[in-house]
C-alpha positions as CSV (number, residue, x, y, z in Angstrom):
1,X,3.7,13.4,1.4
2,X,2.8,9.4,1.4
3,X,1.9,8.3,4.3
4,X,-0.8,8.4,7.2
5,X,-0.5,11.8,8.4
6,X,2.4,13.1,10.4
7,X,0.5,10.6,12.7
8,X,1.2,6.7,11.5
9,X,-2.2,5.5,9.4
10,X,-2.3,2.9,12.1
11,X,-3.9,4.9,14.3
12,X,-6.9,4.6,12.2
13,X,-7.6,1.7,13.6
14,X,-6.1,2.0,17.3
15,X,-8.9,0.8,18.8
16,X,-7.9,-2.2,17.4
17,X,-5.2,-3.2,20.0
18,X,-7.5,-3.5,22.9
19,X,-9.3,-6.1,20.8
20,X,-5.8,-8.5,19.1
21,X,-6.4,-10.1,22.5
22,X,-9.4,-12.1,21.3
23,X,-8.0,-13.5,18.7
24,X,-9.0,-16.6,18.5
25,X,-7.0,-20.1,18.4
26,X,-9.7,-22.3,17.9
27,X,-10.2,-24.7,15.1
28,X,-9.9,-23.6,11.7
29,X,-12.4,-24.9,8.8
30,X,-10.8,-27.6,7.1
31,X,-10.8,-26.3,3.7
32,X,-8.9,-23.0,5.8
33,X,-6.8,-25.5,7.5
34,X,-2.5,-24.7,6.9
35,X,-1.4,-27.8,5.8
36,X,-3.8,-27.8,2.9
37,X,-3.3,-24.2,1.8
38,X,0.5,-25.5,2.1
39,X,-0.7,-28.2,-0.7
40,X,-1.2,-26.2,-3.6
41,X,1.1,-25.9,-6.3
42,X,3.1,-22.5,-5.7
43,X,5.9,-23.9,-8.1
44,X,8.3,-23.1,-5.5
45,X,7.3,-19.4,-5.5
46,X,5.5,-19.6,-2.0
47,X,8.3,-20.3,0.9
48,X,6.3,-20.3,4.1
49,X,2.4,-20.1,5.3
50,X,2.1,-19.2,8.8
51,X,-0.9,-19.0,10.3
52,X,-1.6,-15.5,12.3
53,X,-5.7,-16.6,13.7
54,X,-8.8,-15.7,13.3
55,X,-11.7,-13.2,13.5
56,X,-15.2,-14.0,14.1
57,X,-18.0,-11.9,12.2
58,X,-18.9,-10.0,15.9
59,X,-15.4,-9.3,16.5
60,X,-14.7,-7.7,12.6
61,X,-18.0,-5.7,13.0
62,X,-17.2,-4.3,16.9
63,X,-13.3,-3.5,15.4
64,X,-14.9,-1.6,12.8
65,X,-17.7,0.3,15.2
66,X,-14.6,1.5,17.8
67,X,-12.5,2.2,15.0
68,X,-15.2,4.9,13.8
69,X,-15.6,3.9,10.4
70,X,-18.1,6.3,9.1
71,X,-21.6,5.3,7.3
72,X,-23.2,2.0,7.0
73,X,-20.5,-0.9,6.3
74,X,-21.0,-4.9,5.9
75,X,-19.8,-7.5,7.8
76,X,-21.0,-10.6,7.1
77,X,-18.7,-13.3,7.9
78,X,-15.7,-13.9,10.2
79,X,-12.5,-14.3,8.5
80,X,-8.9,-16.4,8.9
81,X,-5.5,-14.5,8.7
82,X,-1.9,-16.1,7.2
83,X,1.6,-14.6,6.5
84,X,2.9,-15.8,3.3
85,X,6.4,-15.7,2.6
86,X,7.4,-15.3,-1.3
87,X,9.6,-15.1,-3.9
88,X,10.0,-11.5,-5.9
89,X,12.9,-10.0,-7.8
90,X,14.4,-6.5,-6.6
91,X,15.4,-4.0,-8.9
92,X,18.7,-5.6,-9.9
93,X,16.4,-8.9,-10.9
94,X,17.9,-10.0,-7.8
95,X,15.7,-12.8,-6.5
96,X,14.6,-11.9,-2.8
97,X,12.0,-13.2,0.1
98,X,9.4,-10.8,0.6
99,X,6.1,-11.4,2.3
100,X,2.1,-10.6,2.7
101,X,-0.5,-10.7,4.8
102,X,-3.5,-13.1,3.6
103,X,-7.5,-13.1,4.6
104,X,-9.6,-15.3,3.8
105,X,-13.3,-15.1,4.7
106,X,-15.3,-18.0,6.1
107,X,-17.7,-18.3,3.6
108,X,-18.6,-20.9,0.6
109,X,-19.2,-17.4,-1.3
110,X,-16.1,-15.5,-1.6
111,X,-16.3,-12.5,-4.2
112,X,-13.2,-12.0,-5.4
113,X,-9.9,-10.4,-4.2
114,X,-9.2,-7.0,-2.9
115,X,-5.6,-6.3,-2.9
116,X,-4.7,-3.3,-0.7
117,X,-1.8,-1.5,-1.0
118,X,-0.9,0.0,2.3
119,X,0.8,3.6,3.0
120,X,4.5,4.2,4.4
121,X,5.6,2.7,7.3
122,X,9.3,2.7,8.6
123,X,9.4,-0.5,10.3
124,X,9.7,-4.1,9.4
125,X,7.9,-5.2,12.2
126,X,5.0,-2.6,11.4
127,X,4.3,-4.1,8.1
128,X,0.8,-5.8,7.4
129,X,1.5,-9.3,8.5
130,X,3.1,-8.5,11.5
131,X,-0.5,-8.5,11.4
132,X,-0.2,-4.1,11.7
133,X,-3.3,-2.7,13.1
134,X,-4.0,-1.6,9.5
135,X,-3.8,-5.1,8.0
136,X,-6.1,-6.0,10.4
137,X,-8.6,-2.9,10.0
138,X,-8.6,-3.7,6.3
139,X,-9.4,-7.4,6.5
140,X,-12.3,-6.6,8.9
141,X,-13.6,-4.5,6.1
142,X,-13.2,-6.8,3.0
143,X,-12.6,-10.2,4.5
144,X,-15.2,-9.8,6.6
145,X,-18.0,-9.1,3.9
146,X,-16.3,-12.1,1.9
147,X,-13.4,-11.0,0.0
148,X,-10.4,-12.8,0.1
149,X,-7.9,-9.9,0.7
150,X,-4.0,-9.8,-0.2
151,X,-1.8,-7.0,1.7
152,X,1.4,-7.4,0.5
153,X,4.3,-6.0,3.0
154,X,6.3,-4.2,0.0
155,X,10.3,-5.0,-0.1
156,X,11.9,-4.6,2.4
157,X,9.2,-4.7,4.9
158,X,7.6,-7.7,6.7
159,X,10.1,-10.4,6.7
160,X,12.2,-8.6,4.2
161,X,16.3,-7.5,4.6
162,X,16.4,-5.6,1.5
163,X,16.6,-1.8,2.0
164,X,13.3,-0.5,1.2
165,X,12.6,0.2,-2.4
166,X,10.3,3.1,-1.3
167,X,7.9,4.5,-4.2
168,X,10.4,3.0,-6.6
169,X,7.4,1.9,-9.0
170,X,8.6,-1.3,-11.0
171,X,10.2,-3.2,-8.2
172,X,7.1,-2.6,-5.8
173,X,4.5,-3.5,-8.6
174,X,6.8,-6.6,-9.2
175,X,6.2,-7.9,-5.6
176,X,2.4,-6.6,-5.7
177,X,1.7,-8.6,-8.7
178,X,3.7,-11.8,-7.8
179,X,1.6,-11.8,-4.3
180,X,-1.3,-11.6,-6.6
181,X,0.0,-14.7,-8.7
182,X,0.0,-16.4,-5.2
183,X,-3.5,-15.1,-4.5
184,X,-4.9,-16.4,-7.9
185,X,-3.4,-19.8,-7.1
186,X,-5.2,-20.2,-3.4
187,X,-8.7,-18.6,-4.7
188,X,-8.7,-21.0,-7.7
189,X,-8.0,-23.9,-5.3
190,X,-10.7,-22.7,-3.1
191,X,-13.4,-21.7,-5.1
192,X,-12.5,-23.3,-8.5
193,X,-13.2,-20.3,-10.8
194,X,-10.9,-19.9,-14.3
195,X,-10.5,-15.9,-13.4
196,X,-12.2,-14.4,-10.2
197,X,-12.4,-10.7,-9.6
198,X,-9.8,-8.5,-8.8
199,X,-10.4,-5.1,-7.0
200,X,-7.3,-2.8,-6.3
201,X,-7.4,-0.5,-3.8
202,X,-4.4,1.6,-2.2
203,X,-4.0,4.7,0.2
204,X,-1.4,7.3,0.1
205,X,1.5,5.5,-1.2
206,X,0.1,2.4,-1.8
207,X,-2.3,4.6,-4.1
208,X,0.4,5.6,-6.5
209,X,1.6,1.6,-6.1
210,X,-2.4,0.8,-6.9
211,X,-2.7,2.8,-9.8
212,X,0.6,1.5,-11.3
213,X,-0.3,-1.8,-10.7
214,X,-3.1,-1.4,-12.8
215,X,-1.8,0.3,-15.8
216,X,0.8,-2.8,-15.6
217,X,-2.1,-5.3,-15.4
218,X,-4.1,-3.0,-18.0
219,X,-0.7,-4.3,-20.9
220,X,-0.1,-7.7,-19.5
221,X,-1.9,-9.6,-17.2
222,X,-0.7,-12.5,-16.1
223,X,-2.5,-13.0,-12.5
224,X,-5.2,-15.0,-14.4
225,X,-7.2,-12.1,-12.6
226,X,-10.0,-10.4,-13.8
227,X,-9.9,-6.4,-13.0
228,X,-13.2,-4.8,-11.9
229,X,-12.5,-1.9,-9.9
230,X,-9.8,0.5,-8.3
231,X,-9.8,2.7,-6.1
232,X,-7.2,5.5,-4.7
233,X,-6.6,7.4,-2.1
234,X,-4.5,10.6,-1.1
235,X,-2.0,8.9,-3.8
236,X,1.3,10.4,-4.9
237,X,1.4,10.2,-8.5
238,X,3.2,13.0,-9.8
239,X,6.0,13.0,-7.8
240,X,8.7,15.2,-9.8
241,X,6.6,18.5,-10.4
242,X,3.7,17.9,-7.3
243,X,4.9,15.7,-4.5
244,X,8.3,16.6,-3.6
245,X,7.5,19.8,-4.0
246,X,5.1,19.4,-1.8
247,X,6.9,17.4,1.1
248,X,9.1,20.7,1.1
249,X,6.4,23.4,1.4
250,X,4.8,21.2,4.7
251,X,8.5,20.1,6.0
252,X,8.0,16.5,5.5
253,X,11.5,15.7,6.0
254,X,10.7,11.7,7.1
255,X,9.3,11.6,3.6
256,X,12.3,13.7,1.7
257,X,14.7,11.2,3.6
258,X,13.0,8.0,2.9
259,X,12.7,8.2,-0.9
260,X,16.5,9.6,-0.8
261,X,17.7,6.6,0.8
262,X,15.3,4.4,-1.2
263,X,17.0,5.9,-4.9
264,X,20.2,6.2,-3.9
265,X,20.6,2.3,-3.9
266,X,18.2,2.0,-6.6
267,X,19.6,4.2,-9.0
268,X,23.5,3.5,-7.8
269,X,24.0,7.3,-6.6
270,X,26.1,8.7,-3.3
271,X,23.3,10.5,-0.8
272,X,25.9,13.1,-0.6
273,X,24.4,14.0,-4.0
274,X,21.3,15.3,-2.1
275,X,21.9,15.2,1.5
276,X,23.9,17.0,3.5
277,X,27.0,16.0,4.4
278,X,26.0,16.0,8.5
279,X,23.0,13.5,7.7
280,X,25.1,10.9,5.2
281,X,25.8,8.6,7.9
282,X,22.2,8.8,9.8
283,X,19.9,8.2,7.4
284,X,21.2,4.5,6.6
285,X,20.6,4.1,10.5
286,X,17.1,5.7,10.8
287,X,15.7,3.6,7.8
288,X,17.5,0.5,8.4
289,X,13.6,-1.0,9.3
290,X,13.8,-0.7,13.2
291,X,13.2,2.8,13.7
292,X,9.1,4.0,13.2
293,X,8.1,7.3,11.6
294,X,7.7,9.2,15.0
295,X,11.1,8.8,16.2
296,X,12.9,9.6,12.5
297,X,11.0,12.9,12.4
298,X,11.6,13.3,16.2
299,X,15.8,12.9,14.7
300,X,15.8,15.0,11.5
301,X,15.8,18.4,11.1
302,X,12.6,19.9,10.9
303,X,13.4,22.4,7.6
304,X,14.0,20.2,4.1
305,X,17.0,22.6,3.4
306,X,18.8,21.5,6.6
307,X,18.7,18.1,5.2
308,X,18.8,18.3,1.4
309,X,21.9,20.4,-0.2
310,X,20.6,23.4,-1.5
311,X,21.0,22.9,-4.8
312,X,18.9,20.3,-4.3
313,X,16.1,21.9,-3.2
314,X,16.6,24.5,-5.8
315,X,16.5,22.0,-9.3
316,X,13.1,20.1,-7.7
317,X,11.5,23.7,-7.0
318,X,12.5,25.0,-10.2
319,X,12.3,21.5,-12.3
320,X,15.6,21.2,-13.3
321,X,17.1,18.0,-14.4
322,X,19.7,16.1,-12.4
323,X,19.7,12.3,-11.3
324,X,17.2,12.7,-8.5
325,X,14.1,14.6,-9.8
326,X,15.1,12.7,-13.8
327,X,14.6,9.7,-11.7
328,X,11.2,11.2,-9.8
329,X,9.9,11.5,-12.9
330,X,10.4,7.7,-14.5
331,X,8.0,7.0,-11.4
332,X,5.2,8.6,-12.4
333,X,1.8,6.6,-11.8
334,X,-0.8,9.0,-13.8
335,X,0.7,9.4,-17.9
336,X,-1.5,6.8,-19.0
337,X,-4.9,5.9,-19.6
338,X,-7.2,3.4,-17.6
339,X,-9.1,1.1,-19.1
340,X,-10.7,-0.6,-16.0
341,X,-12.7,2.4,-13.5
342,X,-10.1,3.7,-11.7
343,X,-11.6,6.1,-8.9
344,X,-9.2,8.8,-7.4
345,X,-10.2,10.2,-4.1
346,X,-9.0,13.0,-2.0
347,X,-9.6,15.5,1.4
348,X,-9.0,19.3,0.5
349,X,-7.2,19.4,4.2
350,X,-4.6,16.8,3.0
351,X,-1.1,18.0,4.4
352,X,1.0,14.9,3.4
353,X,-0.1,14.6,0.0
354,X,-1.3,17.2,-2.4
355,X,-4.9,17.6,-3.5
356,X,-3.6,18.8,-6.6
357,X,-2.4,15.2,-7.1
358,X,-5.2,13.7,-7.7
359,X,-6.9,16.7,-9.6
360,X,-4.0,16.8,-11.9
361,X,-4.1,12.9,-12.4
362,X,-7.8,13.2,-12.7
363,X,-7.0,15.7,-15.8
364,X,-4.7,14.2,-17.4
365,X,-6.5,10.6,-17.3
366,X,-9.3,12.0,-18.6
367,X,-8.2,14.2,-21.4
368,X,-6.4,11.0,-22.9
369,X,-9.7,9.3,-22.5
370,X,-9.6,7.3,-19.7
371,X,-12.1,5.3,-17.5
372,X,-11.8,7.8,-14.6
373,X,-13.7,9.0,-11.6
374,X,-12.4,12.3,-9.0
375,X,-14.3,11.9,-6.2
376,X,-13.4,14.7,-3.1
377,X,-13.8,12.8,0.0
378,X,-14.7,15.9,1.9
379,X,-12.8,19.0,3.8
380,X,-10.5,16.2,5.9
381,X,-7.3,15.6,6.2
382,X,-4.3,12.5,5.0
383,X,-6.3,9.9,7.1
384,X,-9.2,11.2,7.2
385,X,-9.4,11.0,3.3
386,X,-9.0,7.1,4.1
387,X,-11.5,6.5,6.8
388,X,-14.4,8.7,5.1
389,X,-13.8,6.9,1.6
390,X,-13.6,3.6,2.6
391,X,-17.3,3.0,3.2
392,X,-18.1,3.7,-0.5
393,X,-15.2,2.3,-1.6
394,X,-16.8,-1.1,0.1
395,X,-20.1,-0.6,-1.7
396,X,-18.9,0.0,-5.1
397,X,-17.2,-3.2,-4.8
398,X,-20.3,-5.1,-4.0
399,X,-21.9,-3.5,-6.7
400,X,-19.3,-4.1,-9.3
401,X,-19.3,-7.7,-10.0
C-alpha cells in the first residue's frame, strides 16, 4: 500500500552501502561549519545539530551511476549532511523531539529547498538521518545539483519515542512544516534571500504527506517559503475507498497493521476493535521502532482476514462507517484543489499502492480546477515508479525557478 515495495525503498539505492565508507571527515567550509549553523536564531525550536559528513561531487555522481538512476541527471557540486533535532507537537498538541536529515550543497548558488517526504519504514534507526540509504540517495540527487534538501524523519522515527503517527495527516504535516520553518531559518542565513524556493516532493507515503503539505501551505503559509513545484509519487491519497482496500486485495498485512496501530492511539480506540484478538498483544511489539518491514511481514499472517476481525474487513470493502474507515476518510490528501503545479506520477505494475490512486486524484483535482499534472511513469512497479520518475522530477525543478 505505502511503502517501497514488499522490498524496503532502500534498496533503491543499495549500492550505496559499499560507498558510506568514503565519507569524508575532512574540513568543512566555514560558512558549513556546526558551530555556526548552531548560531542562528532557532528560538529555541532547534535542539541539537549533529554533523553526519560529507559528499564530494565524484562520490554523489558515482552513488547515483551504481544506483541505476535512469536517464541523464546533474550533479554539480558535492554536498554536507546534519541531523537536526526539533521541536513539533503530536496529535494531542503534545510538544515532542522529532528529527531530520539536512543537505546542504557546497556552492555560493543554492536554488532553493527540496523537501522530500520519504516512504514507510518500521524502524527508528532506518529513518533518513540515521543517514538511511534513501536519505542519502536523495541528497546526491538534489544537494548535489545545489539544492538545500530537508528529509524530515516523521514522528516517531529518527530520534523520536512517540509511537508512529503513521499516515495520520495533520500531525505528520505539523513536523514536515516545522522542519521547513527550520530550513527557512538556515537558507536565509546562508544565502540572505526574503523567501527562497520551495519544491515538494514525496514517494509513496510521503506522497500523500507531500500533497497535504501543500494544500496546507496553499491556506496558510508560514515557512516564509515560496512554493514552485511538487511532485508525487505512487501516493496514497484516497485511503478509505482505494488504499485499504487495496492493501487487502494484494495481502499487505505490514501495511493493514501499521496504520491500525498508528489510529488506535491517535483516535483513543482498543485494536481489539479491528484486530484479532491473537494479534492484540504483538502488534505493539512489532511496531515498537526496532523491528524492519521484512521481519513484521515475515511475523503476521499472510491473509488481511487472519489479522483484521471480519467485520472489519467487511465495512472497508463495502464502505460502511465505523471509527476506523470514518477516520480513513478525515485523511484524505486529494478533495482539494492545488494552486501551485502539483504533478502526480505512477507505474501501471504498482502492487503496494493503487494506480487508480493517482488517476482518481488526478480527476478529482482537475474537475475542481486545479493546477494538476498525471504523468504514468511507465509499466513498472512501487519502486520502480520512484527511480524512473526521479530524473524528470530533477529537471522540472531546474526549470522551474
Amino acid at each position: 500500500m505505502i511503502s517501497g515495495s514488499k522490498t524496503s525503498v532502500a534498496q533503491l539505492f543499495l549500492s550505496v552501502v559499499f560507498l558510506c565508507s568514503l565519507v569524508s571527515s575532512c574540513k568543512v567550509a566555514e560558512s558549513y561549519k556546526q558551530e555556526n549553523l548552531s548560531k542562528i536564531d532557532f528560538n529555541q525550536e532547534v535542539v541539537k545539530i549533529e554533523t553526519l559528513g560529507n559528499y564530494s561531487r565524484m562520490k554523489a555522481h558515482l552513488i547515483l551511476k551504481l544506483a541505476k538512476v535512469p536517464g541523464r541527471v546533474e550533479t554539480t557540486c558535492g554536498f554536507y549532511l546534519y541531523r537536526i533535532s526539533y521541536k513539533t507537537r503530536n496529535f494531542n498538541n503534545n510538544e515532542i523531539l522529532v528529527s531530520g536529515l539536512l543537505a546542504i550543497p557546497q556552492s555560493k548558488n543554492i536554488k532553493g529547498i527540496v523537501s522530500y517526504q520519504h516512504g514507510t519504514t518500521t524502524e527508528r534507526g532506518e529513518a533518513p538521518s540515521k543517514p538511511s540509504i534513501e536519505g542519502i540517495g536523495i541528497s546526491c540527487l538534489f544537494a548535489g545539483n545545489e539544492y538545500m534538501v530537508l528529509i524530515p524523519d516523521y514522528i516517531g522515527l529518527g530520534i523520536s519515542q512517540e509511537i508512529p503517527t503513521y499516515m495520520h495527516t495533520k500531525s505528520t504535516a505539523k513536523a514536515v512544516i516545522d522542519f521547513l520553518n527550520t530550513g527557512y531559518k538556515i537558507m536565509n542565513s546562508l544565502t540572505k534571500e526574503k523567501n527562497p524556493n520551495l519544491y515538494l516532493l514525496g514517494f509513496s507515503q510521503g506522497g500523500s504527506v507531500t500533497a497535504s503539505i501543500q494544500r496546507e501551505l496553499e491556506i496558510n503559509n508560514t515557512t516564509g517559503l515560496t512554493l514552485r513545484a511538487s511532485a508525487c509519487i505512487a501516493g496514497a491519497y484516497n485511503l478509505k475507498d482505494i488504499s485499504l482496500k487495496y492493501a487487502i486485495a494484494n495481502k499487505s498485512t505490514m501495511y493493514l497493521g501499521y496504520i491500525a496501530y498508528s489510529y488506535m492511539q491517535v483516535y483513543n480506540q482498543d485494536l481489539n476493535t479491528l484486530i484479532k484478538t491473537k494479534y492484540v498483544n504483538l502488534i505493539p511489539t512489532l511496531y515498537d521502532g526496532s523491528k524492519s518491514v521484512d521481519f513484521i511481514e515475515k511475523v503476521l499472517p499472510k491473509e488481511p482476514d487472519s489479522l483484521y476481525t471480519q467485520k472489519m474487513i467487511a465495512d472497508i470493502k463495502e464502505g460502511t462507517n465505523n471509527w476506523f474507515t470514518i477516520a480513513l476518510g478525515q485523511n484524505e490528501t486529494y478533495s482539494w484543489k492545488p494552486i501551485t503545479k502539483l504533478r502526480l506520477f505512477y507505474g501501471t505494475k504498482d502492487l503496494d499502492v493503487s494506480p487508480e490512486d493517482a488517476i482518481s486524484a488526478f480527476t478529482y483535482m482537475k474537475i475542481s480546477g486545479g493546477n494538476v499534472e498525471l504523468i504514468n511513469s511507465g509499466d513498472y512497479d512501487h519502486t520502480g515508479s520512484l527511480i524512473h520518475s526521479l530524473p524528470g522530477i530533477q529537471k522540472w525543478f531546474n526549470d522551474t525557478k
